[in-house]
mmCIF entry with sequence, helices, sheets and N, C-alpha, C, O atoms, coordinates in Angstrom:
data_MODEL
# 
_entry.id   MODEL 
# 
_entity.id                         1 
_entity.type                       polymer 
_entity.pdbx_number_of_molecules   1 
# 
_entity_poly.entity_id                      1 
_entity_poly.type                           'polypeptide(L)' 
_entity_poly.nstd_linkage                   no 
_entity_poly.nstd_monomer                   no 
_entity_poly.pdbx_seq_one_letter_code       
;(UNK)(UNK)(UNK)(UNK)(UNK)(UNK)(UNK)(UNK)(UNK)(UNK)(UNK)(UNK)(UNK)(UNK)(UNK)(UNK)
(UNK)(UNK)(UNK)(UNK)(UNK)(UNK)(UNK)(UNK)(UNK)(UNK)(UNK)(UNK)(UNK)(UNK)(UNK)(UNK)
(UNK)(UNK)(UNK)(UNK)(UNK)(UNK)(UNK)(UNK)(UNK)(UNK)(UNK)(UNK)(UNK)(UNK)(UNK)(UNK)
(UNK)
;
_entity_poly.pdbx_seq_one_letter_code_can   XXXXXXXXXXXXXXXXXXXXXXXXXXXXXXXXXXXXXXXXXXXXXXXXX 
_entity_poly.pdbx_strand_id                 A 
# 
loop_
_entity_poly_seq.entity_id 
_entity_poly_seq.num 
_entity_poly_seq.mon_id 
_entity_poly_seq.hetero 
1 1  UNK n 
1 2  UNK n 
1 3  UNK n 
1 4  UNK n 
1 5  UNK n 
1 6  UNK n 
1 7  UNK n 
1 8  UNK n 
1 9  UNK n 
1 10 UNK n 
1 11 UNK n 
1 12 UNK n 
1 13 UNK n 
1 14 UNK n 
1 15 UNK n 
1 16 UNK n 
1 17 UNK n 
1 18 UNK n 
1 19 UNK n 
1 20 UNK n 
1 21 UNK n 
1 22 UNK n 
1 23 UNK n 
1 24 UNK n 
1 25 UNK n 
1 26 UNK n 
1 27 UNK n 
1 28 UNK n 
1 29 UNK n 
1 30 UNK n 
1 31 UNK n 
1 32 UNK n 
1 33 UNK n 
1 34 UNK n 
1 35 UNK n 
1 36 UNK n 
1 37 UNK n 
1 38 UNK n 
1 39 UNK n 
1 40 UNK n 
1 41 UNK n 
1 42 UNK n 
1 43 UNK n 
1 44 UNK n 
1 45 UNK n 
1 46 UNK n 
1 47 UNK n 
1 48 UNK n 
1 49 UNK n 
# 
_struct_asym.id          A 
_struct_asym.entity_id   1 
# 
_struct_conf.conf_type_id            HELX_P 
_struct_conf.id                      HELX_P1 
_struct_conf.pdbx_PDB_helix_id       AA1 
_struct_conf.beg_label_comp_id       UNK 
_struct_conf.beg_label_asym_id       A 
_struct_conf.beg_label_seq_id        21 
_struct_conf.pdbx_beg_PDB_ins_code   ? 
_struct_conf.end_label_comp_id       UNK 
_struct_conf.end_label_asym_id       A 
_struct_conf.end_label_seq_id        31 
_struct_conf.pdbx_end_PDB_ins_code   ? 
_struct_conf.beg_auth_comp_id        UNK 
_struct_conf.beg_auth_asym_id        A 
_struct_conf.beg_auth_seq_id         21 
_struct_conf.end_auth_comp_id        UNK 
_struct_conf.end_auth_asym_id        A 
_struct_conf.end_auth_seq_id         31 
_struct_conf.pdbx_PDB_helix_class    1 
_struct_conf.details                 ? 
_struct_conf.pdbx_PDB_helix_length   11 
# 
_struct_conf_type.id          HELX_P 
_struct_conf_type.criteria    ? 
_struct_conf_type.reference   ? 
# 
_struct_sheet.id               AA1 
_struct_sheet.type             ? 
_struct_sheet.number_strands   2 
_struct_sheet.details          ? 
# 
_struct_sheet_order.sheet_id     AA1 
_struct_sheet_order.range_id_1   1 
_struct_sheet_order.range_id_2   2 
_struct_sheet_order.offset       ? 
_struct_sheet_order.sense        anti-parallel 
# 
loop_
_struct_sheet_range.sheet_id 
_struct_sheet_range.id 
_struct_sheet_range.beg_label_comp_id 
_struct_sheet_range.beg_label_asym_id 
_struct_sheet_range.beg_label_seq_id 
_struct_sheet_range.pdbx_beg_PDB_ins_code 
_struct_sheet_range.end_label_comp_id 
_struct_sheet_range.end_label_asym_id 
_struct_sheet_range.end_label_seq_id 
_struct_sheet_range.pdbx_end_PDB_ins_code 
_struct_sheet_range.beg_auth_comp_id 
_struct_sheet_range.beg_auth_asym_id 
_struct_sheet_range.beg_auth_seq_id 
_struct_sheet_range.end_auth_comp_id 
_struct_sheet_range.end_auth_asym_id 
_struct_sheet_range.end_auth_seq_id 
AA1 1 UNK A 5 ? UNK A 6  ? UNK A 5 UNK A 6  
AA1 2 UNK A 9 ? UNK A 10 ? UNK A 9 UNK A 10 
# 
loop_
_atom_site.group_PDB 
_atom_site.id 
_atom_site.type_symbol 
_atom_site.label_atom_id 
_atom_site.label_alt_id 
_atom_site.label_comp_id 
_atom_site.label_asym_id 
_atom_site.label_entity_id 
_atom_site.label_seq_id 
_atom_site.pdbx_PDB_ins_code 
_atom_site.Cartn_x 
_atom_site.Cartn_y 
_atom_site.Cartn_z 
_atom_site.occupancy 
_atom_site.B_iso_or_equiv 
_atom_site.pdbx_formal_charge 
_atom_site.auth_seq_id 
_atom_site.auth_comp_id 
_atom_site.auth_asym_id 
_atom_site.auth_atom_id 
_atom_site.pdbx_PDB_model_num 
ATOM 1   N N  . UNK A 1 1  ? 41.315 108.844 -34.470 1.00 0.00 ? 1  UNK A N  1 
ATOM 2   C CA . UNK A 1 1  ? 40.752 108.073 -33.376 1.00 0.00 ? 1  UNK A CA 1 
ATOM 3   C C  . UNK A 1 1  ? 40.669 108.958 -32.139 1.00 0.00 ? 1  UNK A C  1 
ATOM 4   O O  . UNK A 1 1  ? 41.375 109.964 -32.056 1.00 0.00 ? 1  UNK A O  1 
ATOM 5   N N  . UNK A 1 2  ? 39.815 108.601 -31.170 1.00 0.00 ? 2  UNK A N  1 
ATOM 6   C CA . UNK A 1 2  ? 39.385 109.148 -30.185 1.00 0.00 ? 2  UNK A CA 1 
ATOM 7   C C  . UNK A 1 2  ? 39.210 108.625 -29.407 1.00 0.00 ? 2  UNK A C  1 
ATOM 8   O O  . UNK A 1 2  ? 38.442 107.669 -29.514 1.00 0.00 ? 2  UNK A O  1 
ATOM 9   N N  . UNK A 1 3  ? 39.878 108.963 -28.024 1.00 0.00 ? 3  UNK A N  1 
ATOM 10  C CA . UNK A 1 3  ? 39.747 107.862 -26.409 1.00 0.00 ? 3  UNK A CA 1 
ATOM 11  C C  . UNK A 1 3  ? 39.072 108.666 -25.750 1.00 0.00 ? 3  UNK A C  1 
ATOM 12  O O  . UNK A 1 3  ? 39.064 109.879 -25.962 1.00 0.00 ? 3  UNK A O  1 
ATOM 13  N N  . UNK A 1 4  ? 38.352 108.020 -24.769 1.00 0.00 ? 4  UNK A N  1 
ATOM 14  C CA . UNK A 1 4  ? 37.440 108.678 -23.809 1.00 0.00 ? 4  UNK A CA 1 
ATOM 15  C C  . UNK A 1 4  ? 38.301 107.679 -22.783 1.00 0.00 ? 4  UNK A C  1 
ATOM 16  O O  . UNK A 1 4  ? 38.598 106.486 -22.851 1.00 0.00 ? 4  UNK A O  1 
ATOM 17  N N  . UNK A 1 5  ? 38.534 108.612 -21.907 1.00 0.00 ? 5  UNK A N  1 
ATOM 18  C CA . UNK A 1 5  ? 39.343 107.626 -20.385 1.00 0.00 ? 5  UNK A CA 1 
ATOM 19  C C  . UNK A 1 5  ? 37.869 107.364 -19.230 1.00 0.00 ? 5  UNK A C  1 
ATOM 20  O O  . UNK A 1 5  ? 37.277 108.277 -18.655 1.00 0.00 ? 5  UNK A O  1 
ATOM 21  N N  . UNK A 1 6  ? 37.611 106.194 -19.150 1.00 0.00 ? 6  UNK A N  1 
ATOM 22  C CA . UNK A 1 6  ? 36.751 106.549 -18.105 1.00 0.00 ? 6  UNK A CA 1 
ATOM 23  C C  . UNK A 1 6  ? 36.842 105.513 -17.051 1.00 0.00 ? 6  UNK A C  1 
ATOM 24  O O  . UNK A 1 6  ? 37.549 104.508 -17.128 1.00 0.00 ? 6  UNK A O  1 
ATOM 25  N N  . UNK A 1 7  ? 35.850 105.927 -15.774 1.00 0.00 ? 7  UNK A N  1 
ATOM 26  C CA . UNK A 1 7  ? 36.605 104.931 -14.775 1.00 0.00 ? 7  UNK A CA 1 
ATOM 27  C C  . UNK A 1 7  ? 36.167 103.660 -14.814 1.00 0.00 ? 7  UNK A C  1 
ATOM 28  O O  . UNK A 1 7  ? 36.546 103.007 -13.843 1.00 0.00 ? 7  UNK A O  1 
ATOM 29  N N  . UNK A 1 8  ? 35.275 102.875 -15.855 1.00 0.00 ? 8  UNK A N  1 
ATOM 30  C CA . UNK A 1 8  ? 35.266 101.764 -16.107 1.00 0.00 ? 8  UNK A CA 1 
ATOM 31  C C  . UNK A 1 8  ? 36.214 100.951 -17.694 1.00 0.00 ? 8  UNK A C  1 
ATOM 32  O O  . UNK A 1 8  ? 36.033 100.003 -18.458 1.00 0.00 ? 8  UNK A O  1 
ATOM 33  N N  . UNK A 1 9  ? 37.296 102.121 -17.473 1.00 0.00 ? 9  UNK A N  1 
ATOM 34  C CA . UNK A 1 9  ? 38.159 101.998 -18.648 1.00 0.00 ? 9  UNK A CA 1 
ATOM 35  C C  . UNK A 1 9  ? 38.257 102.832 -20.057 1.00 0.00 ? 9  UNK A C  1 
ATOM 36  O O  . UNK A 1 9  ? 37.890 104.006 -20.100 1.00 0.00 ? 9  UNK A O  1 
ATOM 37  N N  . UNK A 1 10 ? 38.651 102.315 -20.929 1.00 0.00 ? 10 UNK A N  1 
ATOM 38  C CA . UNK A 1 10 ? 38.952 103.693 -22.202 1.00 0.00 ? 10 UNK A CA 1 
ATOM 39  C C  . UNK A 1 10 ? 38.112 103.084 -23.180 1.00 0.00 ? 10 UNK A C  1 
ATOM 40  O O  . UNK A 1 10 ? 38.066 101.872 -23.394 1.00 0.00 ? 10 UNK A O  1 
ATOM 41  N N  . UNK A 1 11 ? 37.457 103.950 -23.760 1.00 0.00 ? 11 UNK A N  1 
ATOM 42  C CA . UNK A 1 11 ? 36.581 103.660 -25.142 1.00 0.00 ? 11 UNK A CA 1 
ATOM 43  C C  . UNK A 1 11 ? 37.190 104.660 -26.335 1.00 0.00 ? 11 UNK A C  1 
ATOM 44  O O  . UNK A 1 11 ? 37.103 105.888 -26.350 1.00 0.00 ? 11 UNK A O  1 
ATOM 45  N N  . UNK A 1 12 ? 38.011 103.561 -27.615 1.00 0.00 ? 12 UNK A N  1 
ATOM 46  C CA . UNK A 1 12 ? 38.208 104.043 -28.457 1.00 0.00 ? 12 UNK A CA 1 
ATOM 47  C C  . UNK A 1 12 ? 37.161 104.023 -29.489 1.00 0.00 ? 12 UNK A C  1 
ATOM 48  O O  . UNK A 1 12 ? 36.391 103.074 -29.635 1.00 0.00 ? 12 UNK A O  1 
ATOM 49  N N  . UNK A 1 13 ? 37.147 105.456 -30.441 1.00 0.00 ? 13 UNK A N  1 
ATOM 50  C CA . UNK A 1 13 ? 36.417 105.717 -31.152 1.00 0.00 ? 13 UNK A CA 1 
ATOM 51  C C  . UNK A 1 13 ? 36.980 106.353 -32.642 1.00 0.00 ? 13 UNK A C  1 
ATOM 52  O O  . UNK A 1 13 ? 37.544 107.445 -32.702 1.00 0.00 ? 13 UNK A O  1 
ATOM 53  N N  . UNK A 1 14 ? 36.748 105.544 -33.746 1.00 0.00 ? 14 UNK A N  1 
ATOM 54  C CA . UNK A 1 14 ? 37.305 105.693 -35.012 1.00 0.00 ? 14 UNK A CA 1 
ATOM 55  C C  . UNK A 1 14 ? 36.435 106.592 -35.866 1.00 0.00 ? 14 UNK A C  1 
ATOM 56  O O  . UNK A 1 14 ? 35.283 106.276 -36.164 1.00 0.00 ? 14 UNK A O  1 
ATOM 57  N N  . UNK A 1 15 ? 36.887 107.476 -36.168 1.00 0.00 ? 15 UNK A N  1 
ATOM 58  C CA . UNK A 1 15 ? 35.917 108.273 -37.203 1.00 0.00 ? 15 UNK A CA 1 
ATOM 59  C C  . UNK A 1 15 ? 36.569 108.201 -38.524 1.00 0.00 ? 15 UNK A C  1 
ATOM 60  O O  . UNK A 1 15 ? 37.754 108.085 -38.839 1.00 0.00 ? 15 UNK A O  1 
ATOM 61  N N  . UNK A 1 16 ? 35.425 108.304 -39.252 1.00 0.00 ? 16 UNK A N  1 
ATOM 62  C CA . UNK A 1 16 ? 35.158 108.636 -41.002 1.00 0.00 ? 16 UNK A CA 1 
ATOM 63  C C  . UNK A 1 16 ? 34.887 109.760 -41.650 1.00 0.00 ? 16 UNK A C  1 
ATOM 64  O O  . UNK A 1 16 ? 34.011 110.024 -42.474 1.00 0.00 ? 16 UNK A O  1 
ATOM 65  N N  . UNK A 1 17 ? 36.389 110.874 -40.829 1.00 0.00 ? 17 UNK A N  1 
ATOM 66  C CA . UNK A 1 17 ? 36.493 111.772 -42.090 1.00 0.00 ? 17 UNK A CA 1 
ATOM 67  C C  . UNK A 1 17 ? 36.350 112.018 -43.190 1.00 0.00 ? 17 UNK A C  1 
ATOM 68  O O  . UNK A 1 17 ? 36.053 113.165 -43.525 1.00 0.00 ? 17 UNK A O  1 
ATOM 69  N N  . UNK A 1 18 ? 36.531 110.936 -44.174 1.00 0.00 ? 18 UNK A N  1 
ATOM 70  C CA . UNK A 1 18 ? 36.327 110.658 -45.426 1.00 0.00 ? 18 UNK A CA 1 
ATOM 71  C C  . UNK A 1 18 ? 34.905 110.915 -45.838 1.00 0.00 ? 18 UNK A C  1 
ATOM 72  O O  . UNK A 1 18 ? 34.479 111.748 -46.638 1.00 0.00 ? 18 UNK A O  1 
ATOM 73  N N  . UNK A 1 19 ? 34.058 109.741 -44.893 1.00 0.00 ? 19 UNK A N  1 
ATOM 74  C CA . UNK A 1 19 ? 32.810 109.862 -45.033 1.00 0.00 ? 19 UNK A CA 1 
ATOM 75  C C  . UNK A 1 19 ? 31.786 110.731 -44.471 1.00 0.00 ? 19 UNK A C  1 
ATOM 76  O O  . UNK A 1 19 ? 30.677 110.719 -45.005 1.00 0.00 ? 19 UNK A O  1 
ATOM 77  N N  . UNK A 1 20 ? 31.950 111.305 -43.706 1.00 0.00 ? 20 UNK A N  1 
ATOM 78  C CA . UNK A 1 20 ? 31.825 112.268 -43.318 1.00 0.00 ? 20 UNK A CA 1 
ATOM 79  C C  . UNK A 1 20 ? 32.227 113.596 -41.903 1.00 0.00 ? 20 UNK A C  1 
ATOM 80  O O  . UNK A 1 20 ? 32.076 113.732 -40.688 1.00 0.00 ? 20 UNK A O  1 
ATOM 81  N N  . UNK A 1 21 ? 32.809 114.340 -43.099 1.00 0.00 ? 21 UNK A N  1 
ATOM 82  C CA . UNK A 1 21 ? 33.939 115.199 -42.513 1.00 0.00 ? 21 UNK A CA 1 
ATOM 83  C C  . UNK A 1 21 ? 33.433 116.387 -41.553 1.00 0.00 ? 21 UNK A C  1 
ATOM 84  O O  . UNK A 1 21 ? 34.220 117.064 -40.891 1.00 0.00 ? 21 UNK A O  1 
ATOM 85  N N  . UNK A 1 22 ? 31.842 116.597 -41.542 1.00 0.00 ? 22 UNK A N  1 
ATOM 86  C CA . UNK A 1 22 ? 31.555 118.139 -40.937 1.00 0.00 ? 22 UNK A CA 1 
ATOM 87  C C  . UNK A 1 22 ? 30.733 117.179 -39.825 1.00 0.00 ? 22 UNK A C  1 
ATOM 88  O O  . UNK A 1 22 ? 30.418 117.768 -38.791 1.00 0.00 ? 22 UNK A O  1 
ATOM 89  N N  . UNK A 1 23 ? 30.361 115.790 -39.927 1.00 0.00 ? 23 UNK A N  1 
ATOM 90  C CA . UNK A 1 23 ? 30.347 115.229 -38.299 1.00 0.00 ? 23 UNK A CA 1 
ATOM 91  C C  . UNK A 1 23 ? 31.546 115.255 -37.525 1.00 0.00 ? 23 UNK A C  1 
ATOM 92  O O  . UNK A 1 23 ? 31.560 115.639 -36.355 1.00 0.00 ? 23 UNK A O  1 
ATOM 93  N N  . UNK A 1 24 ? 32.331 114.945 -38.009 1.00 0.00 ? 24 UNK A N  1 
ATOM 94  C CA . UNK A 1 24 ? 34.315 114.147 -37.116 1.00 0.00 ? 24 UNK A CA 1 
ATOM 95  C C  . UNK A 1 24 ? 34.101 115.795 -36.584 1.00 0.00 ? 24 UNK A C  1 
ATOM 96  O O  . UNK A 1 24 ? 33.976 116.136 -35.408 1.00 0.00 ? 24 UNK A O  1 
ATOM 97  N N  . UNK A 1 25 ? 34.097 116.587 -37.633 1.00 0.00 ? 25 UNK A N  1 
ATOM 98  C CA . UNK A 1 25 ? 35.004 117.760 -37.240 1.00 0.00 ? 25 UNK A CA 1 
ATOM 99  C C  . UNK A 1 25 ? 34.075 118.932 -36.162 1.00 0.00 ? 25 UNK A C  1 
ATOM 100 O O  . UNK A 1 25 ? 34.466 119.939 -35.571 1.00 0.00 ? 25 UNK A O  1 
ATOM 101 N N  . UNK A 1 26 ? 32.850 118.342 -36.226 1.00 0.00 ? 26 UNK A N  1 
ATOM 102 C CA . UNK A 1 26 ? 31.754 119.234 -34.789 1.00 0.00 ? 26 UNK A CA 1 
ATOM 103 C C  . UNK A 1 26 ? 31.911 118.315 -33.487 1.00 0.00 ? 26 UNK A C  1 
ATOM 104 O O  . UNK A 1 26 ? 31.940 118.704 -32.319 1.00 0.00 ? 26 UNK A O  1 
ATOM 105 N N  . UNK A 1 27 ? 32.024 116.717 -34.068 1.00 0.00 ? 27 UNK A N  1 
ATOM 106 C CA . UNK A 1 27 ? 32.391 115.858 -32.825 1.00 0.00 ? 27 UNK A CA 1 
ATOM 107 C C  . UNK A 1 27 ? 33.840 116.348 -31.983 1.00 0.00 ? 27 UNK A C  1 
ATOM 108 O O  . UNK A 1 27 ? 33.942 116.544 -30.772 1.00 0.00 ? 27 UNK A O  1 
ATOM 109 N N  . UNK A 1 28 ? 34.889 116.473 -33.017 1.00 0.00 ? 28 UNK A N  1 
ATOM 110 C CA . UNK A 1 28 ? 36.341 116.690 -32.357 1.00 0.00 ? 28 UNK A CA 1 
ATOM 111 C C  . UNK A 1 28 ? 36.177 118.105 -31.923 1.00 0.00 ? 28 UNK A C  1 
ATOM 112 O O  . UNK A 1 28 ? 37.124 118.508 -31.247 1.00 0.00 ? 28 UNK A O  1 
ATOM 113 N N  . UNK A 1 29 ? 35.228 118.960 -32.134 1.00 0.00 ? 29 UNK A N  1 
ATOM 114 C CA . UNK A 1 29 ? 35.411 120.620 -31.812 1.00 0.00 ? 29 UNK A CA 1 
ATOM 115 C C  . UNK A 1 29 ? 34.728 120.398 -30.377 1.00 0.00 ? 29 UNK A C  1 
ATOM 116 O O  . UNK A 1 29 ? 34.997 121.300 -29.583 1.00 0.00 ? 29 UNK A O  1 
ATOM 117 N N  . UNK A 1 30 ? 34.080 119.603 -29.991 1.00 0.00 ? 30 UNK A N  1 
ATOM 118 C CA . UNK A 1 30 ? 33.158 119.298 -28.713 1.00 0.00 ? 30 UNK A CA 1 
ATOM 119 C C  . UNK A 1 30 ? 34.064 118.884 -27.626 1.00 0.00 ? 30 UNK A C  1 
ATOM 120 O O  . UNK A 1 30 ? 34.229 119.291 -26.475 1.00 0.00 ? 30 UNK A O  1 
ATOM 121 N N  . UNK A 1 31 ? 34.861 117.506 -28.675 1.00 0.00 ? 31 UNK A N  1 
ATOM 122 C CA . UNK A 1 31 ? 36.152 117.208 -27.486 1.00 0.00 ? 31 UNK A CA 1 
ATOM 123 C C  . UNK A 1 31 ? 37.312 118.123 -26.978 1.00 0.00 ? 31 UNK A C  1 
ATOM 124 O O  . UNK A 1 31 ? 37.550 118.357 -25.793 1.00 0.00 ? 31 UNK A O  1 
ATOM 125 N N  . UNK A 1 32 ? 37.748 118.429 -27.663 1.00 0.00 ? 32 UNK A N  1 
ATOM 126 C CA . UNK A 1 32 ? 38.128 119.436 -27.542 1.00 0.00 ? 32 UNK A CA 1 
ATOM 127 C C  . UNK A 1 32 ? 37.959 120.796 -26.620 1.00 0.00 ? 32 UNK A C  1 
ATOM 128 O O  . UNK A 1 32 ? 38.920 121.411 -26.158 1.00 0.00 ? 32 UNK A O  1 
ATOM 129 N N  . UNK A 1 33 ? 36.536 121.172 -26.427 1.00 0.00 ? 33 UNK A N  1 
ATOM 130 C CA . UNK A 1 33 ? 36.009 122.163 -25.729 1.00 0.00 ? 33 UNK A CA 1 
ATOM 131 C C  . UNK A 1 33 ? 35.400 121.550 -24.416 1.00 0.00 ? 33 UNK A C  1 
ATOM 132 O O  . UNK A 1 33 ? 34.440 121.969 -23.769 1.00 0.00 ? 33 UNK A O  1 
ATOM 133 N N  . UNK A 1 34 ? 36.135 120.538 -24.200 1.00 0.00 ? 34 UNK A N  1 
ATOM 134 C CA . UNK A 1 34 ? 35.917 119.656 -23.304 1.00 0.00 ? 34 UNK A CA 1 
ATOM 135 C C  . UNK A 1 34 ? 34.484 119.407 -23.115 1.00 0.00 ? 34 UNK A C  1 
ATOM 136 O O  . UNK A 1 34 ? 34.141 119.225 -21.947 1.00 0.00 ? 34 UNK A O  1 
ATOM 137 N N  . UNK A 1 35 ? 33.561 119.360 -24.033 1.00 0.00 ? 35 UNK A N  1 
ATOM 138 C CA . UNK A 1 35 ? 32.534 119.343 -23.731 1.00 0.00 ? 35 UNK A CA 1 
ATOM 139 C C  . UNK A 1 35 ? 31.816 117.882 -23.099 1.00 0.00 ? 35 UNK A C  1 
ATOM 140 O O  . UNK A 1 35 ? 30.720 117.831 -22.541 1.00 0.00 ? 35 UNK A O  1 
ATOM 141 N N  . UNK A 1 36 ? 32.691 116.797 -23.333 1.00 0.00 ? 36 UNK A N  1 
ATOM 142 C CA . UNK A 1 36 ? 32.121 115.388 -22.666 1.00 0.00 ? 36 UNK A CA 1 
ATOM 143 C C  . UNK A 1 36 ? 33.164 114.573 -21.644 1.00 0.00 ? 36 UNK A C  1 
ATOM 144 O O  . UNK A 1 36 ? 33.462 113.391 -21.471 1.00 0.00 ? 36 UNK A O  1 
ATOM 145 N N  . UNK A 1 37 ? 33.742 116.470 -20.783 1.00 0.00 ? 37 UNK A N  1 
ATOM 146 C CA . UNK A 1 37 ? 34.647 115.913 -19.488 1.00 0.00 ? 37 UNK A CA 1 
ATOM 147 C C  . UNK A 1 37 ? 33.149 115.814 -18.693 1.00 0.00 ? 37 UNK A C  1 
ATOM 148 O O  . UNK A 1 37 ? 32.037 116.323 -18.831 1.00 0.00 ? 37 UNK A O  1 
ATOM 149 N N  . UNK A 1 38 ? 33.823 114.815 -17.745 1.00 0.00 ? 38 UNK A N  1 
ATOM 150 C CA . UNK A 1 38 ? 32.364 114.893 -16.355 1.00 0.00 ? 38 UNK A CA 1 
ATOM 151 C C  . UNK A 1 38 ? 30.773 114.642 -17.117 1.00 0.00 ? 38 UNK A C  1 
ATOM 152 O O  . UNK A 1 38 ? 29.678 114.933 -16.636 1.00 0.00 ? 38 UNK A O  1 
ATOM 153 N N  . UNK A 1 39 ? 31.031 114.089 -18.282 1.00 0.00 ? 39 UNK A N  1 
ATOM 154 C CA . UNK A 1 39 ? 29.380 113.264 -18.890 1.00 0.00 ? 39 UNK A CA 1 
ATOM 155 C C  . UNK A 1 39 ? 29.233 112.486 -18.389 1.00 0.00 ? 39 UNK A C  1 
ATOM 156 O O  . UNK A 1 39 ? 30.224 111.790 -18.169 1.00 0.00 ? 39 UNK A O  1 
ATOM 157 N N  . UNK A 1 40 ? 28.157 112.129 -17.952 1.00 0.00 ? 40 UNK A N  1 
ATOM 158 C CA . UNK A 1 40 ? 27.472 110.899 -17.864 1.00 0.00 ? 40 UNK A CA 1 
ATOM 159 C C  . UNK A 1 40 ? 27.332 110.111 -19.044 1.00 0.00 ? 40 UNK A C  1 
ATOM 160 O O  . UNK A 1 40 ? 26.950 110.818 -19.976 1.00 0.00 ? 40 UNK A O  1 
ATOM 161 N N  . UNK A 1 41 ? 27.491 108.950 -19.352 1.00 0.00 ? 41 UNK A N  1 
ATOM 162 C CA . UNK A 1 41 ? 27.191 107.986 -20.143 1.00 0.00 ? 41 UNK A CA 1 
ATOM 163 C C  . UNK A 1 41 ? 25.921 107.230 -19.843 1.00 0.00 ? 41 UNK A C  1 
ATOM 164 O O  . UNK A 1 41 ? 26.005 106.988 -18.639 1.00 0.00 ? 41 UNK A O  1 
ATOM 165 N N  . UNK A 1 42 ? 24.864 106.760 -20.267 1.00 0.00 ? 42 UNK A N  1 
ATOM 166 C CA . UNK A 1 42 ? 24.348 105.536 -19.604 1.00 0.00 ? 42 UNK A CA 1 
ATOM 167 C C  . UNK A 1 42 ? 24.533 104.866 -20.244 1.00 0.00 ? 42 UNK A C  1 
ATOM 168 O O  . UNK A 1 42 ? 24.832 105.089 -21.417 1.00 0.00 ? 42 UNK A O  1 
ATOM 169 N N  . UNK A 1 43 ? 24.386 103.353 -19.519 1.00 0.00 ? 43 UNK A N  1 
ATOM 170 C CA . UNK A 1 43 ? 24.683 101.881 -19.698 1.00 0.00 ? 43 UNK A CA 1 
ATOM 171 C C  . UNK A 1 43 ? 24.196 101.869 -21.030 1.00 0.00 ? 43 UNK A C  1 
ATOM 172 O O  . UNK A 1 43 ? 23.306 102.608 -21.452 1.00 0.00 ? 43 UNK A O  1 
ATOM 173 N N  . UNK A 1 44 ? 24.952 100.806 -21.833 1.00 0.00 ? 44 UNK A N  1 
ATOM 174 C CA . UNK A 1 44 ? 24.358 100.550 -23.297 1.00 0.00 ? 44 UNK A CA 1 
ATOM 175 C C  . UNK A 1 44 ? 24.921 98.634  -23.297 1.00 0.00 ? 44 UNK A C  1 
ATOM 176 O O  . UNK A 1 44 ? 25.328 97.949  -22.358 1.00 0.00 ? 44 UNK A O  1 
ATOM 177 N N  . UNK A 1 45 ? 24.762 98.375  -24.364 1.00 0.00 ? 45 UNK A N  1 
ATOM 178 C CA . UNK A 1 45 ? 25.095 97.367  -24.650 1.00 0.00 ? 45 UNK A CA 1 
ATOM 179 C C  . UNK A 1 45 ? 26.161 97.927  -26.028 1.00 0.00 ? 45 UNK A C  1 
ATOM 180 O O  . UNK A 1 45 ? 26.229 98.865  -26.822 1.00 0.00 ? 45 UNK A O  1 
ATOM 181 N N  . UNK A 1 46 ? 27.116 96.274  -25.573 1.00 0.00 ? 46 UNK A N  1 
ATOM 182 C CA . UNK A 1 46 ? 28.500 96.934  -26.473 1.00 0.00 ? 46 UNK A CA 1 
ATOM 183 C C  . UNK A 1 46 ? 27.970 95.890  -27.477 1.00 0.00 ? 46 UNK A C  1 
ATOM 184 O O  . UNK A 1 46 ? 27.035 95.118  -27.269 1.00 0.00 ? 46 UNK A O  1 
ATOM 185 N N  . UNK A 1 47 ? 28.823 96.001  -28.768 1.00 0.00 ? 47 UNK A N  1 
ATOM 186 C CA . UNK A 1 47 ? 28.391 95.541  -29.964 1.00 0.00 ? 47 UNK A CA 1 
ATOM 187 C C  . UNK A 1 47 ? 29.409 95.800  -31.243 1.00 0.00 ? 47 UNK A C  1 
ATOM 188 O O  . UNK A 1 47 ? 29.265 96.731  -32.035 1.00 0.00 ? 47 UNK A O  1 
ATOM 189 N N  . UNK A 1 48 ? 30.428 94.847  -31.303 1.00 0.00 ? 48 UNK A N  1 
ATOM 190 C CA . UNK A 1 48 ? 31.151 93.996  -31.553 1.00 0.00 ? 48 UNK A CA 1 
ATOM 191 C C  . UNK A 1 48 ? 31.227 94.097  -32.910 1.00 0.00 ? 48 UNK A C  1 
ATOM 192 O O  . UNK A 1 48 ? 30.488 93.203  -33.324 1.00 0.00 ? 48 UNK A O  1 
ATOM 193 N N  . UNK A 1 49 ? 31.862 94.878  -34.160 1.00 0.00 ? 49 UNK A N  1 
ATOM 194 C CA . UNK A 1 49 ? 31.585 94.482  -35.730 1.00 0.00 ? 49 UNK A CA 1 
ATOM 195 C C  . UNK A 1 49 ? 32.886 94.248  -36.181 1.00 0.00 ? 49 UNK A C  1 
ATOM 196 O O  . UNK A 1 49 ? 33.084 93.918  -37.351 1.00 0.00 ? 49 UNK A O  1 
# 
């Protein structure tokens, strides 16, 4: 799992190593390299499964 702290609160994010392992693992090499400190997000709609 993966938290993003942001100032409208924390967004956790569950990945599927299992299902696929060379997305998680370019996504976590990004976090890591701090690459989505100081991103912008834009507005989305949240969606609930």
């Amino acid at each position: 799992m993966v938290t993003f702290h942001t100032n409208h609160g924390d967004i956790v994010i569950k990945t599927f190593d299992d299902k696929a392992p060379e997305t998680v693992k370019n996504f976590l090499d990004y976090c890591r390299e701090g690459f989505y400190n100081k991103h912008h997000f834009p507005p989305c709609l949240l969606t609930v499964s």
